[in-house]
C-alpha positions, 0 to 999 in steps of 0.5 A: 476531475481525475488524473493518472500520475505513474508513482510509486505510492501517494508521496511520489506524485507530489515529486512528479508534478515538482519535477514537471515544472508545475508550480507548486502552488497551481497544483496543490491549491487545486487538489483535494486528496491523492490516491494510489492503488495496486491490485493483489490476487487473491488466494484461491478459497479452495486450497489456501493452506495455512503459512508458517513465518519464520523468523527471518520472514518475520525480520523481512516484513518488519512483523512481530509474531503477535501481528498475526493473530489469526492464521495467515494462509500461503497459495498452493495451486488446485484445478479451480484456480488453474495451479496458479493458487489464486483467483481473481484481484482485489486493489489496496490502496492509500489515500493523501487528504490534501488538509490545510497542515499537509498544504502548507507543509508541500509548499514549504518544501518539508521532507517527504518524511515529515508530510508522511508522518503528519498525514498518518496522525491525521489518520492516513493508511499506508498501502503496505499496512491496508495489504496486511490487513489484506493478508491478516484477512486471508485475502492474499498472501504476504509474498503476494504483498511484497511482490507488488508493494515494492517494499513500502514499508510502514 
């Protein structure tokens, strides 16, 4: 079965049962995974023009210069896709897989942080690294990322 929890990303959802009243227990014996979405545009094919990161962009986004091997691309806004610079959404995502480790630590009341880190060693993406993926693609753009990841940082 599927449900829809508004959250900010995968963690949150845990906080927003707790905060329900469900007990702990009942909600994660029956949940296998949780995921989160957010829909990016994407930069229109026609006139995406190739973005140069300054420092201080490079600062704000936690980057290195060496993240971005390949050109990343800005939107400039063409008849096609209406000035806009874009055309069309994809969604990025993250996926929690509810293992025997992450289960024990949700009813031992770890710290977010720790589940977190614990999720990610067993092979969790976070949404703000699969949306730079996204970027280092040339999918969307990095001020498309940040406006609707709401910084959550890796």
């Amino acid at each position: 079965m599927f449900t829809t929890v508004h959250a900010n990303n995968v963690f949150d959802v845990l906080g927003r049962f707790i905060h329900m009243g469900i007990d702990t227990y009942s909600f994660i014996s029956a949940l296998n995974c949780i995921a989160a979405q957010r829909l990016v545009r994407i930069l229109c094919p026609l006139c995406r023009q190739p973005a140069v990161l300054g420092k201080a962009d490079l600062v704000y986004n936690r980057v290195d210069k060496s993240f971005f091997s390949q050109p990343i691309y800005r939107a400039v806004g063409c008849e096609e896709c209406a000035g806009l610079g874009y055309s069309g959404r994809t969604a990025i995502g993250e996926i929690l897989e509810l293992t025997d480790e992450v289960k024990e630590m949700i009813l031992a009341k770890k710290p977010t942080s720790e589940i977190k880190k614990v999720a990610m060693e067993q092979g969790m993406v976070p949404i703000r690294r699969n949306g730079l993926a996204r970027v280092k693609a040339g999918v969307t753009s990095i001020e498309e990322l940040n406006r609707v990841t709401v910084k959550e940082w890796v």
